[in-house]
N, C-alpha and C positions, 0 to 999 in steps of 0.2 A: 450461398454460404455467408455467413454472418464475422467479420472482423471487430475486434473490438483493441481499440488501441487504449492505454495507459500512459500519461506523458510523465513520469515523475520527475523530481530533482535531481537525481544521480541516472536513471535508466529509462529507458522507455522500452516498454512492454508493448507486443501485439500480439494478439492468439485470436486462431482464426475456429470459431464454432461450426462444422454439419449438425443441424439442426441442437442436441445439448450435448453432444461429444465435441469436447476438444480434440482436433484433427491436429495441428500445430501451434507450437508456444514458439515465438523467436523475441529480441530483443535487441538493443544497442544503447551505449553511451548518449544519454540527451547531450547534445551541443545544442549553447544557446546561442550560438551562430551561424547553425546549418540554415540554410534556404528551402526551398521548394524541391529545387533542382535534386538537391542530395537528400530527400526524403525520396523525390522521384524516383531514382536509382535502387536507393533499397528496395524501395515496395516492389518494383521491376524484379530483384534480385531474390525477394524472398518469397513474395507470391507467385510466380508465374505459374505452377502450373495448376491454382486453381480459378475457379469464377468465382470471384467474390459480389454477392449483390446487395448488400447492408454492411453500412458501416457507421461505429460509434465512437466518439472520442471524449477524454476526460482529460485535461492537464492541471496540473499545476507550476506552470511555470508559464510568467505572462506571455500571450501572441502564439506562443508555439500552435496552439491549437488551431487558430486559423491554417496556420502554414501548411502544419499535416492533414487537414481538411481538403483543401485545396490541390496537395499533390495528389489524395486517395481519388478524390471526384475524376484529378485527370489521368487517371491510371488504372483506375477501375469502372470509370462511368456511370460513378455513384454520387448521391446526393450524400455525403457523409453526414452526420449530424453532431454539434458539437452540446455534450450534453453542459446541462447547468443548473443551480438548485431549485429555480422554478421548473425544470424535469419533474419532479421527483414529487406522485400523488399521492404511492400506496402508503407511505410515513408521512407524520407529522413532524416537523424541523421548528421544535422547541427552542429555541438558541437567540438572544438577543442582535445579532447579524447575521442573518441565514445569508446574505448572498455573499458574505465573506469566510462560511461555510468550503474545505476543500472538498473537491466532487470526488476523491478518493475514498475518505470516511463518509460520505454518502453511499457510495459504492458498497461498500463494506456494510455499514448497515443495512442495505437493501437485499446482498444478499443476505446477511444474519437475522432477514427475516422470515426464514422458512425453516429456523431450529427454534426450538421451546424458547418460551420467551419468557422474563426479563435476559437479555443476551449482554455480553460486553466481545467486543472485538478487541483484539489487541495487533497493528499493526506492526512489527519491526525493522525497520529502512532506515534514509536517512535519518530523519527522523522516527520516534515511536510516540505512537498514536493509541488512545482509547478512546473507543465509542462506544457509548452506552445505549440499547437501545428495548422501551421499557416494555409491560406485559402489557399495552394499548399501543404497542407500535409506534412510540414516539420517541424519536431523537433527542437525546436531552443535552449531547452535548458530549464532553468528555477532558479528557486531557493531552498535552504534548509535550512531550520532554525531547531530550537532544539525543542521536543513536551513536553506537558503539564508532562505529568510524568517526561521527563529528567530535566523541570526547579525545578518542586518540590523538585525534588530528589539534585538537586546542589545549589538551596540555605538552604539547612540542611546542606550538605556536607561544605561548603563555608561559612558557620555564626557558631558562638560558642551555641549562643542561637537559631536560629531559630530552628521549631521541624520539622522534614519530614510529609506530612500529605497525604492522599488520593485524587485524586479529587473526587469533587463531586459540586454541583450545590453553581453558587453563587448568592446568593438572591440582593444583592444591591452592588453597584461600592463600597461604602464608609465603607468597615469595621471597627467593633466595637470591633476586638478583632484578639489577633495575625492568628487565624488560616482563618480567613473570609478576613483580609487584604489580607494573601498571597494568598488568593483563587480569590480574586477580582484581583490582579495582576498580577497573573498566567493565569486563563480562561479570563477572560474579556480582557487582556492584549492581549492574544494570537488572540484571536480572533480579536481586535482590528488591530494588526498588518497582521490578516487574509487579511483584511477588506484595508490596506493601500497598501499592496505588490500586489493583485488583481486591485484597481485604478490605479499604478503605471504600470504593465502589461497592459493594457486595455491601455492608455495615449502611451505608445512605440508601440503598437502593429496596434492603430488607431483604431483597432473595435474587438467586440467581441461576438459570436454570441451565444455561451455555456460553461455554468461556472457549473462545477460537483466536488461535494466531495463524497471521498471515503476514506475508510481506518476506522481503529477500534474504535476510536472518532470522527467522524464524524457526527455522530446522536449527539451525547452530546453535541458538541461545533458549533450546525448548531445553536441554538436557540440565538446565542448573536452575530453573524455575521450579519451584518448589510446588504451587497451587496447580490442581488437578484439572487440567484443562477437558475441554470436552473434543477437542480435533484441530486438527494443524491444515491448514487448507490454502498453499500460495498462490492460486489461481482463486479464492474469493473476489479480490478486487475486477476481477474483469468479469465472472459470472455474474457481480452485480452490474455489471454495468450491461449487457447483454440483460440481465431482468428487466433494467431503468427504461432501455430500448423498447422491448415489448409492452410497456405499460403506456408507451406515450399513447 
């Protein structure tokens, strides 16, 4: 069985593949201060009762990748592998710093590259992410803006009075009250500017044949996006990584 871990900013993903069926998705809070030891413990706690014999990791977030390497190797008796962008054959990585490239929009693109092509990914997490990816299979690059949680979180931090709030669904554009304006703001805003940077994309690119969101709000913020995606897929990120794997 094939593990494929995800180290993001906020979450770390693992989903374990039987040969292309996902068998199991688990996950937990990245601490940038767990060790070896308490990665040990989990993988203990949430794999046991499979064999795992390949495993692949992708982080963004410095070091962690070694650490989680290193607990999987001593827990599963695996040579883990820690991918990176000189992985990555079947695309071209168009980008004036490819190794400052994050191996998640790598990911993403790798798998967006088995639907019609010119493709854009659109990731929504801490961050949201476009990758553009073109009808010659090359990475051109994209854009990043700040997610629905970082803006919440920075205009509490940035107003005297504003209150930090949760997201959560917003009923009408026109709030009647501090916490539904900033939620009309915030989600509908985001989503709006979802909705402007994808026309803008599509307009340089000339055509566009597959528009995919993935990532952990993705479901949430698909119902106020206006442009007509071609599928919603929050295990992309790790089916590419699990592609990246077999290509090496």
């Amino acid at each position: 069985m094939f593990l494929a871990v995800d180290i993001g900013n906020t979450r770390t993903n693992l989903v374990l593949f039987d040969s292309d069926k996902i068998i199991q998705s688990v996950g937990f809070e990245t601490l940038n201060s767990a060790d070896k030891n308490f990665y040990k413990i989990e993988l203990k706690s949430l794999f046991q009762d499979y064999k795992i014999s390949e495993c692949a990791i992708i982080s963004v977030v410095n070091n962690m990748d070694e650490i989680m390497k290193d607990a999987c190797d001593e827990v599963f008796g695996v040579n883990a592998v820690i991918l990176k962008p000189d992985s990555v054959s079947d695309i071209k990585i168009n980008t004036k710093e490819v190794k400052s490239v994050g191996m998640d929009r790598l990911a993403n693109v790798y798998a967006a590259s088995d639907y019609p092509l010119p493709a854009i990914v659109v990731d929504i997490g801490t961050a949201i992410t476009f990758d553009i990816l073109s009808a010659d299979k090359e990475f051109m690059g994209g854009i990043i803006m700040p997610g629905v949680n970082m803006q919440l979180k920075s205009l509490a931090l940035g107003t005297s009075k504003l209150p930090e709030i949760e997201p959560k669904e917003s009923l009408y554009a026109i709030g009647n009250d501090t916490e539904t304006c900033i939620l009309s703001g915030v989600v509908r805003g985001t989503a709006a500017a979802i909705d402007g940077i994808i026309e803008q994309c599509i307009e340089e690119l000339g055509d566009c044949k597959t528009i995919i969101l993935t990532g952990g709000q993705a479901e949430f913020l698909s119902k106020y996006i206006k442009t007509s995606f071609s599928l919603i897929n929050v295990n992309l990120t790790v089916i590419g990584i699990k592609k990246m794997f077999e290509s090496l």
